[in-house]
C-alpha positions as CSV (number, residue, x, y, z in Angstrom):
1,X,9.9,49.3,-32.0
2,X,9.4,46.8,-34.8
3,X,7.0,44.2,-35.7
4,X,8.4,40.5,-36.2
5,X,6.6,37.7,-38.5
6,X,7.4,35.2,-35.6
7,X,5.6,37.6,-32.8
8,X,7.2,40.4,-30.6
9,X,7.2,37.4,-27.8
10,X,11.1,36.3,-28.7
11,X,9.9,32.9,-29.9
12,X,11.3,31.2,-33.0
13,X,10.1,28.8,-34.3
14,X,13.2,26.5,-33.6
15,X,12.6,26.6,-30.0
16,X,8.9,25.8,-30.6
17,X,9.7,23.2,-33.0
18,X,12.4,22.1,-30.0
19,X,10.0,22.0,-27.4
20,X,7.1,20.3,-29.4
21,X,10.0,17.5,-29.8
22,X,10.9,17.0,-26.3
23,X,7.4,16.8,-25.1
24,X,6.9,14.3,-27.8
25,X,9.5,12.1,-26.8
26,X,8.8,12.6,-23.4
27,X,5.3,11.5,-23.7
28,X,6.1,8.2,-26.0
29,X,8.5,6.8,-22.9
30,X,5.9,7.8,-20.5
31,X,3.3,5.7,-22.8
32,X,6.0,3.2,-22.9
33,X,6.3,2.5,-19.9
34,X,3.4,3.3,-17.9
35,X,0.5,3.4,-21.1
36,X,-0.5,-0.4,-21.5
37,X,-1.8,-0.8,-17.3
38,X,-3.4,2.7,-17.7
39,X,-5.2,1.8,-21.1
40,X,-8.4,-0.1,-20.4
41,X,-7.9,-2.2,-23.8
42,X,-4.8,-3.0,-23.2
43,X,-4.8,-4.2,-19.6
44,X,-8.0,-5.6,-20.3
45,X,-6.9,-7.8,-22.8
46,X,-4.0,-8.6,-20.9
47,X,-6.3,-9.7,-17.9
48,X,-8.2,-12.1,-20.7
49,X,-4.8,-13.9,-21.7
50,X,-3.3,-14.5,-18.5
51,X,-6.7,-16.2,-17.3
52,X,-6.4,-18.3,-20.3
53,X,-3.1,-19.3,-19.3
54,X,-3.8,-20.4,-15.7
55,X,-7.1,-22.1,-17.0
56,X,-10.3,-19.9,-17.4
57,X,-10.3,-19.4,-13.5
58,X,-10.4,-15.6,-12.7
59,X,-9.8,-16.4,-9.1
60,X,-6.1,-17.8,-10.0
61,X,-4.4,-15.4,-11.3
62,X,-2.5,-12.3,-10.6
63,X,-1.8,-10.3,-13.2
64,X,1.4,-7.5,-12.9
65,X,3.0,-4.9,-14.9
66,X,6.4,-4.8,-14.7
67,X,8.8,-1.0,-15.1
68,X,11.8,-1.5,-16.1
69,X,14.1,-2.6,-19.4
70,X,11.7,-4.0,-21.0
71,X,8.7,-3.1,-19.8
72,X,6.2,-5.9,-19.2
73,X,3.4,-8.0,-18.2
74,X,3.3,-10.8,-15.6
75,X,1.0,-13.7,-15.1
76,X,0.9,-15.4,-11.3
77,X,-0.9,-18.4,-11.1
78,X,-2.2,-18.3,-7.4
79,X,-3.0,-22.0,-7.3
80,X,0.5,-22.6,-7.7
81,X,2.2,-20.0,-5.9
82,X,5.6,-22.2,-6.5
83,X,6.1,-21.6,-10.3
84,X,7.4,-19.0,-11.8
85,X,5.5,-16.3,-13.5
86,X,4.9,-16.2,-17.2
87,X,6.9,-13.4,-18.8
88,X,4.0,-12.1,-21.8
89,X,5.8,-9.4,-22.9
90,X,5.0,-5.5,-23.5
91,X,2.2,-5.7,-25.9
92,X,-1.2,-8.0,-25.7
93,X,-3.6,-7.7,-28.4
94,X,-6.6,-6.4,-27.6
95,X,-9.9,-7.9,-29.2
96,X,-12.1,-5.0,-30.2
């Protein structure tokens, strides 16, 4: 029985290198399109811009996230429930 560098496990480090990949990539569309409502910063700062844009009223807004192609945030103004909603992309600044 001999010894291998790589471990007697069967392992190379291709498929290590392989899988480390694939969970990357996996992770960066799961942050891309579920990360910014799940990140306090982000949705926080997102919350801040669409009250600015219905008029500093915290009561009159709703704010979304939309999945799809692309990804992105909504803002509802609930005073007037008639007009459409403001498309404000995927990314909002935060302010640290």
């Amino acid at each position: 029985m001999g010894v291998s560098v790589t471990g007697a496990s069967g392992r190379s480090l291709a498929k290590i290198r392989t899988a480390g990949l694939t969970l990357g990539l996996l992770g960066g569309a799961a942050f891309y399109l579920y990360g910014p409502p799940v990140t306090p910063a982000l949705h926080a700062a997102a919350a801040a811009e669409c009250n600015d844009l219905v008029g500093g009223n915290y009561r009159s807004y709703r704010l979304e996230w939309v999945t799809g192609t692309p990804s992105r945030w909504q803002c509802f103004d609930r005073s007037e429930p008639a007009q459409k909603p403001v498309d404000m992309g995927w990314w909002v600044t935060p302010g640290f």
